[in-house]
C-alpha positions in Angstrom: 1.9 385.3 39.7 0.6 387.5 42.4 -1.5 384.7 43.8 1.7 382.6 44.6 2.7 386.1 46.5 -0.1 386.9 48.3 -0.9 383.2 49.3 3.3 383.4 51.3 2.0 386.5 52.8 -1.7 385.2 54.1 0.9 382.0 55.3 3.3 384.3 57.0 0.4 386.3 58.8 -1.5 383.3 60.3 2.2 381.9 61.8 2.5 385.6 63.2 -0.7 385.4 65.0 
């Protein structure tokens, strides 16, 4: 599913900030 994808991504980006 893209969803599982792009909710790993949104995850990754919030720790990066």
């Amino acid at each position: 599913r893209l969803g599982e994808r792009i909710e790993r991504l949104l995850r990754v980006h919030m720790e990066w900030k």
